[in-house]
C-alpha positions as CSV (number, residue, x, y, z in Angstrom):
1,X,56.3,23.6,16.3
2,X,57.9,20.0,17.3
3,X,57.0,17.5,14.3
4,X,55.5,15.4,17.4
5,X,53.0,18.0,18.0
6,X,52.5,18.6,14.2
7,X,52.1,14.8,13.8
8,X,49.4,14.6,16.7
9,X,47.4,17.8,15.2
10,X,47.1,16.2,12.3
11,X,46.2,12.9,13.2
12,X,43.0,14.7,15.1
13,X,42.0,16.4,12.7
14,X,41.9,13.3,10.2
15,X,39.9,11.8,12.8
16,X,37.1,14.6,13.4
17,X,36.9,14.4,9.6
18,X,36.1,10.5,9.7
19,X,33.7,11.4,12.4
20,X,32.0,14.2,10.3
21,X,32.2,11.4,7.2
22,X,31.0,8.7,9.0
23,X,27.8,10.8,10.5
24,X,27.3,11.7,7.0
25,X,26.7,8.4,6.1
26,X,24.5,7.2,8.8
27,X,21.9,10.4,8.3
28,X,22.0,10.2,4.9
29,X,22.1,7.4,3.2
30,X,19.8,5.4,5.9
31,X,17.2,7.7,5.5
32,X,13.7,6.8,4.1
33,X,12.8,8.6,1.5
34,X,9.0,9.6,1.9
35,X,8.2,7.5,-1.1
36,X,10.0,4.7,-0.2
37,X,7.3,1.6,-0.1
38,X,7.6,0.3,3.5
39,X,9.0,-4.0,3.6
40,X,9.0,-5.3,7.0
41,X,11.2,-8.9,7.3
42,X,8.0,-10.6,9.1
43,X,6.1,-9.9,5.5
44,X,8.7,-12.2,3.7
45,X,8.2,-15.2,6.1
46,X,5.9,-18.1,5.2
47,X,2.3,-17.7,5.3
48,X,1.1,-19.6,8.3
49,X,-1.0,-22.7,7.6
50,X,-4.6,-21.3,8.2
51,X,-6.3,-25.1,7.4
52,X,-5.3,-26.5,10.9
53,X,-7.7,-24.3,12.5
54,X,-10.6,-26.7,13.6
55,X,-12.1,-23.8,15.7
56,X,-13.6,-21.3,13.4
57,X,-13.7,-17.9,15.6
58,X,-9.5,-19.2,16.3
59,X,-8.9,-19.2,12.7
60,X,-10.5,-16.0,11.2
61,X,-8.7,-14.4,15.0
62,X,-5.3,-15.6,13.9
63,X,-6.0,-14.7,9.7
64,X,-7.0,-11.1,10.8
65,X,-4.1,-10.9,13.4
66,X,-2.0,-11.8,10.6
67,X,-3.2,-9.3,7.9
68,X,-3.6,-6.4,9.8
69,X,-0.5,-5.1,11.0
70,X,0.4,-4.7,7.2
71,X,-2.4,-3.5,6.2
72,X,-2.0,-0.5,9.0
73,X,1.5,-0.3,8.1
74,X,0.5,0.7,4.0
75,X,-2.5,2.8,5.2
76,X,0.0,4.7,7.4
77,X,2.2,5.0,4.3
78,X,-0.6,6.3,2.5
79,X,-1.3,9.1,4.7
80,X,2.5,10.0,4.7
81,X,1.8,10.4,0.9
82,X,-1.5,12.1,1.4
83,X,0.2,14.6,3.7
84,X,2.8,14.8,1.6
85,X,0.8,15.9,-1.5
86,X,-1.4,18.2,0.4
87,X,1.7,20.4,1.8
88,X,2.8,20.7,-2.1
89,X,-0.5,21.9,-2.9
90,X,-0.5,24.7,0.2
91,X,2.4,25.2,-2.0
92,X,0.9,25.5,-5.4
93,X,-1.8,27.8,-3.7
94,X,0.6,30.2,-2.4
95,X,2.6,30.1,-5.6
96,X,6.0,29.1,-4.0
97,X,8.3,27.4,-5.6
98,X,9.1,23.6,-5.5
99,X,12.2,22.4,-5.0
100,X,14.4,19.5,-7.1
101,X,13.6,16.8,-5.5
102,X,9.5,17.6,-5.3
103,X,9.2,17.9,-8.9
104,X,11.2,14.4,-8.9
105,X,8.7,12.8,-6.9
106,X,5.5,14.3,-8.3
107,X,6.7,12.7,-11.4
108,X,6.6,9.2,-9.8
109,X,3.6,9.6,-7.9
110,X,2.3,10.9,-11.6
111,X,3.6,7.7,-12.9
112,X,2.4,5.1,-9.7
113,X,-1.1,6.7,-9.7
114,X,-1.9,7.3,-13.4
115,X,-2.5,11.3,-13.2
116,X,-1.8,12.4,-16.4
117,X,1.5,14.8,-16.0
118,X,0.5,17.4,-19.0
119,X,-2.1,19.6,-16.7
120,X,-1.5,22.5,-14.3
121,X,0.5,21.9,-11.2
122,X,-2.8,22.5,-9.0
123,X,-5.2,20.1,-11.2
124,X,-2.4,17.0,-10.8
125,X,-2.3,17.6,-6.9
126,X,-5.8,17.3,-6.8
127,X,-6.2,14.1,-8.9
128,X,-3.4,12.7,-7.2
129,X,-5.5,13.7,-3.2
130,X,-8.5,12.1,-4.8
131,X,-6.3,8.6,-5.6
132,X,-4.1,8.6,-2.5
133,X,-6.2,7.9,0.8
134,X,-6.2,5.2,3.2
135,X,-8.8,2.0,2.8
136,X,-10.5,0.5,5.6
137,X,-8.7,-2.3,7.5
138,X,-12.0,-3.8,7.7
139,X,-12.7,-3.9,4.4
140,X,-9.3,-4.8,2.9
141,X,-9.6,-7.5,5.8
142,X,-12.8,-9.6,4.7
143,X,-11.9,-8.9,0.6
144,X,-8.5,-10.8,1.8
145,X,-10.5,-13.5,3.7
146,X,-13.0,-13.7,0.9
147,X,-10.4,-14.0,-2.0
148,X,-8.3,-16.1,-0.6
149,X,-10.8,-18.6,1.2
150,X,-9.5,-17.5,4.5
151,X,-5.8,-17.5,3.8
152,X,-5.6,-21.3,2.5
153,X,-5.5,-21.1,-1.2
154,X,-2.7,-21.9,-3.1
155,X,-2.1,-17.9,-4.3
156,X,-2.0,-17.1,-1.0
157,X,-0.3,-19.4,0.3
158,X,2.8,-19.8,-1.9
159,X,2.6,-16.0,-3.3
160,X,1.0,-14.1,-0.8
161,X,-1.7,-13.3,-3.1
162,X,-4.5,-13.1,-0.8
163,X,-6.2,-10.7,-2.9
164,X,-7.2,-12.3,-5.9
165,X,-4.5,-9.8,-8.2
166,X,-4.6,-10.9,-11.4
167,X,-1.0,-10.4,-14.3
168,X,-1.1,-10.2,-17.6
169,X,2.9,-11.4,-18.8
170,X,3.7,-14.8,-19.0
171,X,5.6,-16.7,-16.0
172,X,3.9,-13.6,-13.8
173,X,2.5,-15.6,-11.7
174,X,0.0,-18.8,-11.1
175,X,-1.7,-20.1,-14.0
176,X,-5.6,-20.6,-12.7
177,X,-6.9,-24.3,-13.2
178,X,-10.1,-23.3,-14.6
179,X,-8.6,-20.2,-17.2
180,X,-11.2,-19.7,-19.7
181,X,-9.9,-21.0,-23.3
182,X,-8.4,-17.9,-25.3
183,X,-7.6,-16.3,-22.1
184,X,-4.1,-15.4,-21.1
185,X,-3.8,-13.6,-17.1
186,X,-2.6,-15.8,-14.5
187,X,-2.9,-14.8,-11.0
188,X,-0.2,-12.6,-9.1
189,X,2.9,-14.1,-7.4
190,X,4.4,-11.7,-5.1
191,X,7.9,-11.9,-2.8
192,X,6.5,-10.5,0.4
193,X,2.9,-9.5,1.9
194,X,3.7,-6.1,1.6
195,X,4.3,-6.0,-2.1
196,X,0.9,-7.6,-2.2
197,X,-0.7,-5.2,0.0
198,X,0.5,-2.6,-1.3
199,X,-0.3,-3.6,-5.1
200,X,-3.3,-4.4,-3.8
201,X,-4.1,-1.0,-2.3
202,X,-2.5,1.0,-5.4
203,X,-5.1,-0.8,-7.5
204,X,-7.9,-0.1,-6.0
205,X,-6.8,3.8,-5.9
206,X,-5.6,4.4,-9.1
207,X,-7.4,2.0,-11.4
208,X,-10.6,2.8,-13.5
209,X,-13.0,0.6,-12.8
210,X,-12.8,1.8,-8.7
211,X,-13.5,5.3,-9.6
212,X,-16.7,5.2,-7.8
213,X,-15.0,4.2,-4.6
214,X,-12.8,6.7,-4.7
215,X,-15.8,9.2,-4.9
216,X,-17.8,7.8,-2.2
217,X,-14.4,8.0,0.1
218,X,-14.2,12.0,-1.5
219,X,-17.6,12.9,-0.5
220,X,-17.5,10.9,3.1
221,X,-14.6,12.8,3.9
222,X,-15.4,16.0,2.2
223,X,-18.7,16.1,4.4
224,X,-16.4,14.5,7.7
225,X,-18.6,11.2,7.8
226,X,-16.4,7.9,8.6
227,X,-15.1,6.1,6.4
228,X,-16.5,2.9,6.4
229,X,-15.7,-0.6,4.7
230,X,-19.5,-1.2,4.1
231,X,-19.8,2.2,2.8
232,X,-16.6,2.0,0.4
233,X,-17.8,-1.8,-0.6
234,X,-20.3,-0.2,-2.7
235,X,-17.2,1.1,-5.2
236,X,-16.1,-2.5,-5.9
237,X,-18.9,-4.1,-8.4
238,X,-16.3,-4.0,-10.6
239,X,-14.1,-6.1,-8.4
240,X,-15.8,-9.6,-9.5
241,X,-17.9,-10.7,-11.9
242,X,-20.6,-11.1,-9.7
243,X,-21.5,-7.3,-9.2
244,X,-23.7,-6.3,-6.9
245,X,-24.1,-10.1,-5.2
246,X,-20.2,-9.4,-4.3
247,X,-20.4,-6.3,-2.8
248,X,-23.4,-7.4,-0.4
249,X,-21.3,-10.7,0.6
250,X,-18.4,-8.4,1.7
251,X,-20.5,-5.7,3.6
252,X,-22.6,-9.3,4.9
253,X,-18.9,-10.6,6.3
254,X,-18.1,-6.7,7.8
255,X,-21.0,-7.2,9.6
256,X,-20.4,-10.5,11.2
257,X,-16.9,-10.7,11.8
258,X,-16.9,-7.4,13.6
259,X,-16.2,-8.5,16.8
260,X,-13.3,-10.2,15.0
261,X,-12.7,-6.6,13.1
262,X,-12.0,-4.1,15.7
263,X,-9.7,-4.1,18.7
């Protein structure tokens, strides 16, 4: 064969082998993995100034209009991982087996939602269905308007806490003006609104003291009722020192903002 002709042959197949590479790349390293916590660029801009609303029905329009597409995006994340976790438990039911990367991430979601990992395979999945589930938008919605006095308070507006989040390591995040003497938490400081959300959302389903709203949400959906921000609301007297006085107010705000609430 003319050295030309070897010379060209070889040249194309160098390049089909770039191709191949560079397709590898794009389809694989790009790609999500299903735990990966969603970050959208509009959640690290700067939290609009809320306080130069004079109108009131204008500013809790524009506060909600704010808040809520993150809040759908993490509840859609949510039932990504809900799905997720029910297709491994089809799995654990029919006794197949589970595959490398499944066991890696059951071992995170152990970790992120606080299911303790030294239990049968079938027992975690379950735990973890009853702690990953979506939240209300209009609950999450009036908890955000309520903690944050509508969006213009200094943790929300300079660390997108508009949830009221508290730390408990120094330099975490705000220190409150009116922190008890002897006590040490300062209040969340977070680099976007959907690391805020999110931590936000992860509290409330994997910490203790929400237990109960986690079993309301079982039994609503168990029995295929709605679930309901006023009906959820009851789970959260631990949420504030004020109790059951708290978990009126927020059903109290559901109920009047709701032509503000749905769209």
């Amino acid at each position: 064969m003319h050295k030309r002709e070897t010379l060209k042959i070889v040249l194309i197949t160098l390049g089909v082998l770039a191709v191949i590479v560079i397709n590898a790349i794009i389809f694989t390293e790009d790609e999500p993995d299903i735990l990966d916590v969603p970050q959208s660029v509009e959640a690290k801009k700067p939290v609009p100034d809320f306080s130069q609303y004079t109108d009131v029905k204008e500013k809790k329009a524009a506060f909600f209009s704010y808040l809520r597409p993150e809040v759908e995006k993490q509840n859609a994340y949510l039932l990504t991982l809900r799905h997720y976790v029910q297709t491994l438990y089809r799995k654990a039911l029919a006794n197949e087996p589970l595959s490398d990367d499944d066991e890696a991430r059951i071992v995170w979601l152990e970790e992120e939602y606080r299911v303790k990992s030294n239990q049968p395979l079938k027992t975690k999945l379950l735990a973890l269905l009853q702690k990953i589930d979506v939240l209300p938008v209009e609950l999450v919605l009036v908890q955000a308007a309520n903690e944050s006095a509508w969006g213009t308070s200094r943790f929300a507006r300079k660390g997108y806490n508009f949830y009221g989040l508290w730390c408990f390591s120094k330099g975490c995040g705000f220190v409150p003006s009116q922190r008890n003497d002897g006590a040490s938490h300062e209040v969340a400081k977070f680099d976007s609104l959907s690391r805020a959300t999110y931590t936000y959302m992860r509290n409330l389903n994997r910490h203790d003291a929400y237990e109960d709203l986690r079993e309301i949400r079982s039994r609503l959906r168990a029995n295929q009722i709605p679930i309901t921000g006023v009906a959820l609301a009851e789970g959260l007297m631990n949420y504030s020192e004020r109790g059951a006085a708290y978990v009126e107010e927020l059903q109290t705000m559901i109920r009047f903002n709701e032509e503000f609430l749905t769209e």
